[in-house]
C-alpha positions in Angstrom: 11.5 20.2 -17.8 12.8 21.1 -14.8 11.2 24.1 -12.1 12.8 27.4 -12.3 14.3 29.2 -9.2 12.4 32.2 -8.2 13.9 34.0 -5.2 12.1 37.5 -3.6 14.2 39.6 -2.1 12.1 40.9 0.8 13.3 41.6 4.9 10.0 41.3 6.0 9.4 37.4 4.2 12.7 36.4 5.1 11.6 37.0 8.7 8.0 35.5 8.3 9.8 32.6 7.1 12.5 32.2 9.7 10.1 32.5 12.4 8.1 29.1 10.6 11.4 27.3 10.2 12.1 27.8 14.1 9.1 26.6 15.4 9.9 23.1 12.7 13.7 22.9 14.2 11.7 23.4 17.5 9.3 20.6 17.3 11.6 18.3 15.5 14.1 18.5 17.5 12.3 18.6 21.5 9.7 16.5 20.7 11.2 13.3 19.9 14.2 13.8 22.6 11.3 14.1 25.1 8.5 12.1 24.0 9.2 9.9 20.9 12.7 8.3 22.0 12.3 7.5 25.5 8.8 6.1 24.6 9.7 3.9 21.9 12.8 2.4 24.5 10.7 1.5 27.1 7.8 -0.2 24.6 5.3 2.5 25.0 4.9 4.0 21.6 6.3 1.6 17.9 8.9 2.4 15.8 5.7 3.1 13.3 5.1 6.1 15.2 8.5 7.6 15.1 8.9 7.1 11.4 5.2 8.9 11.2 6.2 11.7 12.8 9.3 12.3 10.5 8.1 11.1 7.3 5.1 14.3 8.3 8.3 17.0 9.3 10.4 16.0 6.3 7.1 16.3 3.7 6.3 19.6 5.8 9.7 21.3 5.0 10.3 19.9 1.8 7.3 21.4 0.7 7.6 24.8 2.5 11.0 25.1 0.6 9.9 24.4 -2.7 6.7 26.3 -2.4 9.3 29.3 -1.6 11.6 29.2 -4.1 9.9 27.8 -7.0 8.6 29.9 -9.6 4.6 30.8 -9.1 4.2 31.5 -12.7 6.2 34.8 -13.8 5.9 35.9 -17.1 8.7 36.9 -19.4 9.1 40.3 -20.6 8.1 39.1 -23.9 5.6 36.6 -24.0 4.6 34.5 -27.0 1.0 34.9 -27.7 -0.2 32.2 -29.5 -2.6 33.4 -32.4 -5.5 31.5 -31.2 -5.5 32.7 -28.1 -4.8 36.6 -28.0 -8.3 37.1 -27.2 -7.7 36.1 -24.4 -4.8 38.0 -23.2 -4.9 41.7 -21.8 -2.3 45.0 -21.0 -1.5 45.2 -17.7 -1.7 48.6 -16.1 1.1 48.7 -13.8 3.7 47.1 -15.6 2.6 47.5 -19.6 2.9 44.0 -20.5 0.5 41.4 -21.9 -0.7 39.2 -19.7 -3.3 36.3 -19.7 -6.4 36.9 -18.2 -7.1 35.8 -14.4 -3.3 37.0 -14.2 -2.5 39.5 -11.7 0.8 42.2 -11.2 2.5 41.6 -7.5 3.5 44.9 -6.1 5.6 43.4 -3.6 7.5 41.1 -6.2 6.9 43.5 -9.4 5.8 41.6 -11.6 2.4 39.6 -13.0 1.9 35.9 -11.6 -0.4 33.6 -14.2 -3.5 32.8 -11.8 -2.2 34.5 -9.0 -4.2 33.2 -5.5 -2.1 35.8 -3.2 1.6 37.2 -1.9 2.3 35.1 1.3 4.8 36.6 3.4 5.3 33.1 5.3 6.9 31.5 2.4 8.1 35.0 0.5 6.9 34.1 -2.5 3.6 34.6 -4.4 1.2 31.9 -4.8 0.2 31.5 -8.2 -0.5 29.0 -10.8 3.2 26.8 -11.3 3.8 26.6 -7.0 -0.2 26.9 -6.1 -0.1 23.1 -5.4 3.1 23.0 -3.4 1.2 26.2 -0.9 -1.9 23.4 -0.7 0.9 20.3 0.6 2.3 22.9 2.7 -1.1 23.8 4.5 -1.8 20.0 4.5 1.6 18.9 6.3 1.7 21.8 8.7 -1.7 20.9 10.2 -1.4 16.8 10.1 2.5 18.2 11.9 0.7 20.1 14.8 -1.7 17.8 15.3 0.0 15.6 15.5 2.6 17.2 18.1 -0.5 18.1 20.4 -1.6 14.3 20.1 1.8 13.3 21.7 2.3 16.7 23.8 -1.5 15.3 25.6 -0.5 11.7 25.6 2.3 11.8 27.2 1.1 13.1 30.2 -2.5 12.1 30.2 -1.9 8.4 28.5 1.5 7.0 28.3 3.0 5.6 31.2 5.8 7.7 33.3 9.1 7.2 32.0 11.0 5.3 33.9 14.5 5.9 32.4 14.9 9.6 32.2 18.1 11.2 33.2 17.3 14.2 34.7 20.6 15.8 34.4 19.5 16.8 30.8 18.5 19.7 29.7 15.3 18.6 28.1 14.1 16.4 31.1 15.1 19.2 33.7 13.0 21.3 31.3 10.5 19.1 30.0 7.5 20.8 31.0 8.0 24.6 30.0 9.4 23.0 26.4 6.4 21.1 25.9 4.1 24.0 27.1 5.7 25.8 24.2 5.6 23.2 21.7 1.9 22.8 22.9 1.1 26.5 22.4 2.6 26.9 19.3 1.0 23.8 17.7 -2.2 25.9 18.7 -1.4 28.8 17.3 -0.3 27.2 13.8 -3.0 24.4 13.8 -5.8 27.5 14.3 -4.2 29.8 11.5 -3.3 27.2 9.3 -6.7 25.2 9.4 -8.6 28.8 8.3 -6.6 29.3 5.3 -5.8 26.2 4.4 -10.4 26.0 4.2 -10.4 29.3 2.0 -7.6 27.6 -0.5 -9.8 24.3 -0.8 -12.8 26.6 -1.4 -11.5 28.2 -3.8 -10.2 25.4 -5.4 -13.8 24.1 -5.8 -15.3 27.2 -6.9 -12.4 27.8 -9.4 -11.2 30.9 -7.7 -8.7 33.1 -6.4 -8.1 35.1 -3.4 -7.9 38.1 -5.7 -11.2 37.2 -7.6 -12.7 36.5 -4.7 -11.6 40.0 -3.4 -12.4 42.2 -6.6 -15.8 42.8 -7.4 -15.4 43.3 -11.3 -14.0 40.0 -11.9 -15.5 39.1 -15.3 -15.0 35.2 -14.8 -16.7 35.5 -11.4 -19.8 34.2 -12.5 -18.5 31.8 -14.9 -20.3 28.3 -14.7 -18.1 26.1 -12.7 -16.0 22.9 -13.2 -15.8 19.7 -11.5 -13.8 19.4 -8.8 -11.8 16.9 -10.0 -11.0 18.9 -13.1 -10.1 22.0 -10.8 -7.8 20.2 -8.5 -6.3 18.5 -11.2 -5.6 21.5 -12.8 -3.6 22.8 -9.4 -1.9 19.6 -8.8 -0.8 18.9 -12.6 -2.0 15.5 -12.4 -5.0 13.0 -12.5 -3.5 10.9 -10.1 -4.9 11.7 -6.8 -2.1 9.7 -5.3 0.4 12.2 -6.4 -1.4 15.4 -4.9 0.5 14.5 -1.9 3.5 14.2 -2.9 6.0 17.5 -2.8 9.4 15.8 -4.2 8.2 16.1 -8.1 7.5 18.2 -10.6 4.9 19.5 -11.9 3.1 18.9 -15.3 0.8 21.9 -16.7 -2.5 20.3 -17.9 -3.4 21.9 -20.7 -6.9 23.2 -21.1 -8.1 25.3 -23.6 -9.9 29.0 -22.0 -12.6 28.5 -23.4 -13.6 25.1 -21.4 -13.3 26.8 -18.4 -15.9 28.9 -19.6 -18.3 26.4 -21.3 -18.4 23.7 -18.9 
């Protein structure tokens, strides 16, 4: 079964968004015209670490687009309760529908998210439970990215050896140090921001908990005994296969577990 599209119509995401897809066209494009190429011609740096460095910017965007437009876990207007389970399930107050519990109504999107973590305005979409493990690869990629920019922005004038090739009647090489000095400063920026959240999400993920619970104090599951973490981020991920966590170009597989288990363990 293939994902469904979800698409938030929202200014100030758009904006968020475009501003994180900039500074990705940035650093892919500057840094291997002024570090990456020139290196690997003269023998400094192997072709291992150009392919590195793309295989980490193509699993970054991939996943920042997917986590953005797929569907976090919407429910329909009129949503099959199973018999066994309407115990389980509860009116929401905003929007008068029936919702499963630990679900939560998005005022920004209008409308309740199963497991919903948070709204993020960088990927305009909420983070709930059907795109929760494509926000986790995103966090992942973005900070092995930037670290992996600052590694080469340092190296390259600390450790490699001077280029001896360089045309200077480029743009990038007349340039080279205020593009790098950007590229260094934003991998800063991100690598600090991202690192914080992207420590709350696996927190939470071993605690079994969302942003939201985490946030509201009358949280009836807050105290609930708590699960491995294998079952948790298994759970997220839609898989057993820890190999596949890190993978963004698939789809995702619901594992079924029954309420009360998550209750009981």
């Amino acid at each position: 079964m293939g994902q469904r599209i979800h698409f938030v119509i929202d200014p100030q995401g758009w904006c968020c968004m475009g501003l994180i897809i900039f500074v990705w066209l940035y650093n892919t494009i500057f840094i291997p015209k002024v570090i990456l190429f020139p290196h690997y011609e003269e023998g400094n740096i192997s072709v291992v670490a150009v392919l590195c460095y793309y295989f980490c910017s193509l699993f970054c965007i991939a996943s920042l687009f997917r986590a953005s437009v797929a569907d976090p876990g919407k429910l329909p207007e009129n949503p099959k309760i199973p018999f066994t389970e309407r115990e389980h399930w509860e009116l929401c107050n905003k929007c008068n529908m029936m919702r499963p519990k630990r679900s939560h109504h998005c005022s920004r999107c209008g409308h309740c998210v199963r497991r919903m973590d948070h709204h993020c305005p960088w990927i305009n979409n909420c983070v709930g439970e059907d795109n929760h493990w494509l926000f986790l690869q995103l966090c992942f990629y973005t900070q092995i990215l930037s670290s992996y920019t600052l590694i080469l922005d340092f190296c390259h004038y600390y450790y490699f050896l001077p280029l001896k090739k360089e045309n200077w009647d480029v743009f990038v090489f007349r340039h080279e140090l205020a593009l790098l000095r950007i590229s260094a400063f934003m991998g800063l920026i991100i690598l600090g921001g991202i690192s914080r959240l992207f420590y709350t999400q696996l927190m939470g993920i071993f605690t079994d908990t969302t942003s939201i619970e985490k946030m509201s104090s009358c949280c009836e599951d807050i105290s609930r005994p708590r699960k491995p973490w294998q079952q948790t981020f298994s759970e997220v991920f839609g898989t057993h296969w820890k190999i596949l966590w890190f993978i963004p170009f698939r789809q995702r597989q619901p594992l079924r577990v029954p309420y009360h288990f998550a209750n009981h363990v």
